[in-house]
RODO-2510 file (C-alpha; in nm, 4 decimals, decimal comma):
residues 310
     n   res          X          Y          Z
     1     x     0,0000     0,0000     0,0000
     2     x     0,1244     0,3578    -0,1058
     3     x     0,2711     0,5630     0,1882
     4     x     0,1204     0,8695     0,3717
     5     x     0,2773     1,1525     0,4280
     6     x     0,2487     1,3127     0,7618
     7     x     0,1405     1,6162     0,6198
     8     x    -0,1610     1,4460     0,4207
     9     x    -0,1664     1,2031     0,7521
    10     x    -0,2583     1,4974     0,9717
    11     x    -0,4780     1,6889     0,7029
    12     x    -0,6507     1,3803     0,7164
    13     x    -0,6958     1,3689     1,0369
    14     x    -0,7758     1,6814     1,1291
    15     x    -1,0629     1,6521     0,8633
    16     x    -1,2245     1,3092     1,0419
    17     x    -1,2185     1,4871     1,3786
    18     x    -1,3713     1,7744     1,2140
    19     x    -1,6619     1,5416     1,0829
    20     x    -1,7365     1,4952     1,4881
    21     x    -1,8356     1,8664     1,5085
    22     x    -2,1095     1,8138     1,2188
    23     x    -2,2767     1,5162     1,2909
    24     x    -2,5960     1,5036     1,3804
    25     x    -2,8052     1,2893     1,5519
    26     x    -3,1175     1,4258     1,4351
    27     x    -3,4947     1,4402     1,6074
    28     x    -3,7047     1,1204     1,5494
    29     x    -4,0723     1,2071     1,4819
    30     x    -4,3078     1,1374     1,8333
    31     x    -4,4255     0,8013     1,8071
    32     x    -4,8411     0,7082     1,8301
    33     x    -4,9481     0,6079     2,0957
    34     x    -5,2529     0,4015     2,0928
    35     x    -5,4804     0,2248     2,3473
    36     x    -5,4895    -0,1441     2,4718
    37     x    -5,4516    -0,3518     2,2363
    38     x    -5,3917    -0,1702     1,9544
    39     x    -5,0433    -0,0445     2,0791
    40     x    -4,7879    -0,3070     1,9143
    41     x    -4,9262    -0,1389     1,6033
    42     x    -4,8150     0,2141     1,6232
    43     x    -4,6523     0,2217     1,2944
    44     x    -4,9035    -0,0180     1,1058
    45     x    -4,9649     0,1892     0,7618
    46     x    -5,3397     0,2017     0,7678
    47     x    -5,3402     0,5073     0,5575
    48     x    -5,1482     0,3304     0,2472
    49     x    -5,3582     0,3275    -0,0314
    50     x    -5,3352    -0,0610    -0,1053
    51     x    -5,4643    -0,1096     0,2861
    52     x    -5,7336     0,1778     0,2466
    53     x    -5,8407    -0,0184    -0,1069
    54     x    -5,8871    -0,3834     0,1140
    55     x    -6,2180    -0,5016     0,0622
    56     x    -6,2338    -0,7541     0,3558
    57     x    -6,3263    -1,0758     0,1120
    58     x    -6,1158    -1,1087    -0,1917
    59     x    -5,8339    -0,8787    -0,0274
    60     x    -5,7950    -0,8466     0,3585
    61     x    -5,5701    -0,5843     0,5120
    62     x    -5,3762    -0,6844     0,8570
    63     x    -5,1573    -0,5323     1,0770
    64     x    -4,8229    -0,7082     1,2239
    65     x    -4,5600    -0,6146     1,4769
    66     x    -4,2524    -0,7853     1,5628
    67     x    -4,0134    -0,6620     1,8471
    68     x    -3,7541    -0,8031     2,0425
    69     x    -3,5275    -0,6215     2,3353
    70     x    -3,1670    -0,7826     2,3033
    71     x    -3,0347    -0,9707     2,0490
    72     x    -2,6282    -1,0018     1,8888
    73     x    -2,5199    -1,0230     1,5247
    74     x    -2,1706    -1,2007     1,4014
    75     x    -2,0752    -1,0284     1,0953
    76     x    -1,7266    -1,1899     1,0015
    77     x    -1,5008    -1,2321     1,2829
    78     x    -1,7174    -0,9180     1,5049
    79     x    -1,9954    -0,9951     1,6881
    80     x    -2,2530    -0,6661     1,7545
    81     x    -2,5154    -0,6066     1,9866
    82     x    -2,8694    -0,4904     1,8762
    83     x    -3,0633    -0,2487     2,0475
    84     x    -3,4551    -0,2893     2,1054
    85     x    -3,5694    -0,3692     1,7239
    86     x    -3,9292    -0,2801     1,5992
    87     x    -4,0282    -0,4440     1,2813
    88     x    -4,3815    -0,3317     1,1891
    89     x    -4,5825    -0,4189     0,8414
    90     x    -4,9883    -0,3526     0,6745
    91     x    -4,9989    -0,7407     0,4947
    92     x    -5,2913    -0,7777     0,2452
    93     x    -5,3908    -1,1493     0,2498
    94     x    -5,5479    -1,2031    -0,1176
    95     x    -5,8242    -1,5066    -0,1410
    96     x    -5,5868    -1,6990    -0,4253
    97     x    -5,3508    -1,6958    -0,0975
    98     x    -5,0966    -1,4899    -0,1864
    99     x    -5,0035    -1,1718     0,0039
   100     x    -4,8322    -0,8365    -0,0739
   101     x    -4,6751    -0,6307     0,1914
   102     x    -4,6732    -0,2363     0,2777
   103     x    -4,4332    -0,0995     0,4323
   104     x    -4,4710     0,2219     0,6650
   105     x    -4,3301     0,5173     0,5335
   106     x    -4,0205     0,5370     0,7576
   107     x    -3,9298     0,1699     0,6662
   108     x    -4,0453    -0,1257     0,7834
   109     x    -3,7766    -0,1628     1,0607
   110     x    -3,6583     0,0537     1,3520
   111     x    -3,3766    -0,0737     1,6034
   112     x    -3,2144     0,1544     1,8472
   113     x    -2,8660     0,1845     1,8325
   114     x    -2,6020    -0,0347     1,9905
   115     x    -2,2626     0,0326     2,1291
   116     x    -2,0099    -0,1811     1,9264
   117     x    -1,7779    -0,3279     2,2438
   118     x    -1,4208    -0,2184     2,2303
   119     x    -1,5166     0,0433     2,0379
   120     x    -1,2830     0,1721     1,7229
   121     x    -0,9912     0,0238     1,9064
   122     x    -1,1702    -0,2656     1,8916
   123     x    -1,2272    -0,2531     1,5166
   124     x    -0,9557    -0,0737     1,3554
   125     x    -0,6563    -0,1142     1,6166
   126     x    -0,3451    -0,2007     1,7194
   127     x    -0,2130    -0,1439     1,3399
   128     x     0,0707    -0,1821     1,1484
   129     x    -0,0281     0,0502     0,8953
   130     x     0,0894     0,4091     0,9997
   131     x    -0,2278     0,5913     0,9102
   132     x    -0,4267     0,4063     1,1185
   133     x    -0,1843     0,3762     1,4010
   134     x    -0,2106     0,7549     1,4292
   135     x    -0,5796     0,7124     1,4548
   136     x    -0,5448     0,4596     1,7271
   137     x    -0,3124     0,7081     1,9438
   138     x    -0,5764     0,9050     1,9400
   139     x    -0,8811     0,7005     2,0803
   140     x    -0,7808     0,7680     2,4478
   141     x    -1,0850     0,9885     2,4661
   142     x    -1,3984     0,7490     2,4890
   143     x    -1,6137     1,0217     2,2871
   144     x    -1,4071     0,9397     1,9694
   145     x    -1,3343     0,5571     2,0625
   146     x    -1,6977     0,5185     2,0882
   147     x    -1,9006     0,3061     1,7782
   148     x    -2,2392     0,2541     1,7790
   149     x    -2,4205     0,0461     1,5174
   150     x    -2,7631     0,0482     1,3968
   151     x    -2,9419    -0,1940     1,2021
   152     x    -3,1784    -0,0360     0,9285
   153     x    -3,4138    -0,1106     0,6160
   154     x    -3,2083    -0,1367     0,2905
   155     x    -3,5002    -0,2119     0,0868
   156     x    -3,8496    -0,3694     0,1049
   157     x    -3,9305    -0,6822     0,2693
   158     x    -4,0658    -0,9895     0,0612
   159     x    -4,1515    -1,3132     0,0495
   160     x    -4,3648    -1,3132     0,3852
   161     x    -4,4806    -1,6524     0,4942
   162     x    -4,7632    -1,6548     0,7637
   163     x    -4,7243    -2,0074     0,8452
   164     x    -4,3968    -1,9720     0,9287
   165     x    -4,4857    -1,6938     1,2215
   166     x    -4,6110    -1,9995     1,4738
   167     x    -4,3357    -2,2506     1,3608
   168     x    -4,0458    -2,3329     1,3659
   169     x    -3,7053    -2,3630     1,1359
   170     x    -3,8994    -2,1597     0,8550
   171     x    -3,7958    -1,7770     0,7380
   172     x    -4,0698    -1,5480     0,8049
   173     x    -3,9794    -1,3438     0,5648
   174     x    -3,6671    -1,1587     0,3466
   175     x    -3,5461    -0,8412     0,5256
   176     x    -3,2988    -0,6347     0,3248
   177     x    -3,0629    -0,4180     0,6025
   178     x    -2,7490    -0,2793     0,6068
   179     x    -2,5688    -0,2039     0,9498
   180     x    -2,4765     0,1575     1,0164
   181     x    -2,1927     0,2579     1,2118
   182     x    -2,1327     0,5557     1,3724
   183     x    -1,7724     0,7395     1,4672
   184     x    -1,6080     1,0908     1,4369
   185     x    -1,3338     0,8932     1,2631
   186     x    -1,5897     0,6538     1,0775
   187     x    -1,7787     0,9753     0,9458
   188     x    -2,1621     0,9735     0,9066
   189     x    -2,2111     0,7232     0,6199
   190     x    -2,0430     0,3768     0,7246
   191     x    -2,2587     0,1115     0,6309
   192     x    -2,1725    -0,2740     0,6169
   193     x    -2,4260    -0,3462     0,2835
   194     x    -2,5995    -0,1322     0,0961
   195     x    -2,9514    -0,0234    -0,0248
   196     x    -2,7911    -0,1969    -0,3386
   197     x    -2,6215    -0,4676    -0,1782
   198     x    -2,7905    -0,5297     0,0944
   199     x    -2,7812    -0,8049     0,4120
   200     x    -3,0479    -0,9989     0,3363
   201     x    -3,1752    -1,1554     0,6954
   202     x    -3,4703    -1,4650     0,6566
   203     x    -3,5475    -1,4622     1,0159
   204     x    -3,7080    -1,8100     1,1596
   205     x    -3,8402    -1,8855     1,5331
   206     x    -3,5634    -2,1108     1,6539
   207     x    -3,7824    -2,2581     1,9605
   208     x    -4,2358    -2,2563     1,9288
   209     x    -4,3824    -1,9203     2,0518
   210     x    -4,6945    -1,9180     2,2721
   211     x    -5,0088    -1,8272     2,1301
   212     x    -5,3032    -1,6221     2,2477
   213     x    -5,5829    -1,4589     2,0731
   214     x    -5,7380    -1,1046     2,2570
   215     x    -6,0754    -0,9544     2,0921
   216     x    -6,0557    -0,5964     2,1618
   217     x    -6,2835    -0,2710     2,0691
   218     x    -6,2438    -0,0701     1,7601
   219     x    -6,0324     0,1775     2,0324
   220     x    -5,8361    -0,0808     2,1651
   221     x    -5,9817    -0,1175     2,4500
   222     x    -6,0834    -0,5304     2,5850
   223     x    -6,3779    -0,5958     2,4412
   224     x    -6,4732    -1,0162     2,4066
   225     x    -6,7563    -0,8904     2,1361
   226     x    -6,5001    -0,6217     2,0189
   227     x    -6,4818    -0,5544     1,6464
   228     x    -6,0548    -0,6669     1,6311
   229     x    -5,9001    -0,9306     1,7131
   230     x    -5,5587    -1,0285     1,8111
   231     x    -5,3376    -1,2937     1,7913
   232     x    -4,9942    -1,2486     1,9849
   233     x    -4,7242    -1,5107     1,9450
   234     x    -4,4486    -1,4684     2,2322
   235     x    -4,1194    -1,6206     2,3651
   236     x    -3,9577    -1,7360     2,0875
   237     x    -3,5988    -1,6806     1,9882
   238     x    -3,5753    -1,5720     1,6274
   239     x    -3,2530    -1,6437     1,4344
   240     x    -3,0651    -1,6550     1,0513
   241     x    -2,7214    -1,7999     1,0248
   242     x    -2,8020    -1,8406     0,6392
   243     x    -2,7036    -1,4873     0,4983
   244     x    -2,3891    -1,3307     0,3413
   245     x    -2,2229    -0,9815     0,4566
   246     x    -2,0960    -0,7270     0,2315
   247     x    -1,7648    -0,5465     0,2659
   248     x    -1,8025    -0,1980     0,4694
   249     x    -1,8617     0,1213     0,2465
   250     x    -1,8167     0,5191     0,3378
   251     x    -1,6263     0,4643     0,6439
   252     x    -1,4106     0,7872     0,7012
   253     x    -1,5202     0,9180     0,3173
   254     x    -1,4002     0,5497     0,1922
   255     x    -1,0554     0,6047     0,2999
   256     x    -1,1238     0,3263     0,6158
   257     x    -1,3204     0,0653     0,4680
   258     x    -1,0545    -0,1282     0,4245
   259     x    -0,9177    -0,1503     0,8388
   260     x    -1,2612    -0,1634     0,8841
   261     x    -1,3031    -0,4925     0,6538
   262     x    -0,9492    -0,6178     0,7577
   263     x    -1,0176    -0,6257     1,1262
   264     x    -1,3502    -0,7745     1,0788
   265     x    -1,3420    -1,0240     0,8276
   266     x    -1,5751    -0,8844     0,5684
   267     x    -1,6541    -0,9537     0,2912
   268     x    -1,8159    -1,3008     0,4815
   269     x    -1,9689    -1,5301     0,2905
   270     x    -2,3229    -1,7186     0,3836
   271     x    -2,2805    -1,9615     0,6797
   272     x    -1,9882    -1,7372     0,8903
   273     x    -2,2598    -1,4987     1,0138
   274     x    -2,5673    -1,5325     1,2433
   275     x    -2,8039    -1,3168     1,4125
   276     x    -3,0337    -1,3956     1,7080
   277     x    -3,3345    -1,1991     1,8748
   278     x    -3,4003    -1,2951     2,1980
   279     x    -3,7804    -1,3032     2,3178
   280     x    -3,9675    -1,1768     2,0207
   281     x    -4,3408    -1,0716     2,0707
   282     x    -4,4900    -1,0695     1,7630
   283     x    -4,8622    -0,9582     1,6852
   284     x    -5,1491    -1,0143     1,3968
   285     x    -5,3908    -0,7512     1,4268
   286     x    -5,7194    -0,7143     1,2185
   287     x    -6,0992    -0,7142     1,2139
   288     x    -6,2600    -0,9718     1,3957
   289     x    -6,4825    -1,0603     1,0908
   290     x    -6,3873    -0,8414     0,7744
   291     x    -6,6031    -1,0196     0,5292
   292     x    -6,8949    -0,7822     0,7706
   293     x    -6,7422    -0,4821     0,7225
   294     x    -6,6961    -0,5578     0,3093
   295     x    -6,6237    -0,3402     0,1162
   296     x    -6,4531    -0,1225     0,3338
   297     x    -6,2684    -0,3092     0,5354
   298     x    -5,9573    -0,1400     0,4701
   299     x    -6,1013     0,1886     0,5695
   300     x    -6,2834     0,0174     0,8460
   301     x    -5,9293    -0,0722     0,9837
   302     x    -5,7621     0,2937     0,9361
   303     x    -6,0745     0,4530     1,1452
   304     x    -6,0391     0,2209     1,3993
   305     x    -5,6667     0,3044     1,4451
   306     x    -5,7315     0,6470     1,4161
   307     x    -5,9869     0,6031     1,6881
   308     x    -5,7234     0,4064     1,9340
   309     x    -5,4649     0,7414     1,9265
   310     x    -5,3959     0,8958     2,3137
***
């Protein structure tokens, strides 16, 4: 590899450290809140068009949630862990028994971010390569050693299998994602995949969930004659050990992707990675009888939502 100078070595740096004074973190929009039983489905995009145009017997619109607390993904040789994840979807069961899915408008997933352990020092360092040595002299301060990663949508989810929600050793469905990480040194756009290259996680219970069914009010509140219904699967451990990972992209404007992809093994090809989420709750929500609310039963289920906000 071509030397540095120190001159270009400490424009360089100077530049990544200057990235720390312009990122920003941002203001996420307030979340819904909605009563009782409707409140797993905060993000459910009742107002899509394709829900709004359900008819409730040859097309039935549904809401589903998936969330889990804790979980860990093994990239390469690194192992990450994930923050509280939120995967939310509007599915539109069709009567030939297909289905097509709707995403919200902010993406199907949300995941808070995660603090990578060991931090950039952890990633990047010791080094033999003098660049990044000069880096690693630098992380003393835990502000600019600090990594967090982020797991986000990369593209739309497909190939959503129902079935496969109360089994076992079946993918749910595909979910494209790429994993951002975040660092003064990393810059603001460090991904591992891409929107075009994405991760592409098949997530499958790895142990039976529970199952319960609650009938609930158009508002959400209990209601055993209530016009929704229900049905929560909980408990189970959801996993993929199946999909490939990328090389990293845009870390420190491109000039770090490779330490980054060095240190952790990447590109890693299927069967080297794995990710596991640990006591998923995941939720079907939808009229309790939409063929009686045909052929609005896709508006039927935005009012109702609308009706559940605090």
């Amino acid at each position: 590899m071509r030397s540095v100078s120190n001159r270009t070595r400490i424009g360089l740096l100077a530049a990544f450290t200057a990235f720390s004074a312009v990122l920003s973190t941002g203001s996420a929009a307030a979340a819904t809140e909605l009563n009782g039983d409707w409140a797993p489905f905060d993000r459910c995009p009742v107002d899509a068009p394709a829900m709004l145009a359900a008819d409730g017997i040859t097309n039935i619109a549904t809401c589903i949630s998936s969330s889990s607390v804790t979980g860990s993904i093994t990239l390469g040789k690194s192992q990450v862990p994930t923050g509280n994840s939120d995967l939310q979807l509007g599915v539109i069961q069709h009567s030939n028994g297909t289905t097509t899915l709707v995403a919200p408008p902010e993406g199907a997933l949300t995941a808070d971010p995660a603090v990578v352990p060991g931090g950039l020092l952890g990633l990047m360092c010791p080094s033999a390569i003098p660049f990044v040595s000069a880096i690693c002299r630098q992380l003393t301060d835990n502000n600019l050693n600090r990594i967090t990663a982020t797991i986000e949508p990369a593209g739309a989810p497909r190939d959503f299998n129902m079935v496969a929600a109360f089994s076992t050793g079946e993918p749910i469905l595909t979910l494209p994602v790429r994993i951002h990480l975040k660092n003064p040194f990393l810059g603001d756009k460090c991904y591992i995949g891409t929107t075009a290259n994405p991760v592409l996680l098949k997530p499958q219970n790895l142990n039976a969930p529970t199952l319960s069914l609650q009938r609930f009010a158009a508002d959400g509140t209990p209601d055993d004659e209530g016009e929704m219904g229900r049905y929560t699967f909980a408990g189970a451990d959801q996993g993929d050990a199946t999909f490939a990972v990328p090389g990293a992209s845009g870390c420190g404007a491109g000039l770090l992707d490779w330490a980054v992809n060095l240190k952790t093994g990447l590109p890693s090809a299927a069967g080297k990675n794995g990710v596991k989420l640990n006591d998923t709750s995941t939720y079907f929500g939808s009229p309790y009888d939409p063929a009686g609310l045909a052929p609005n039963e896709g508006r039927k289920l935005s009012e109702f939502w609308h009706s559940a906000k605090r």
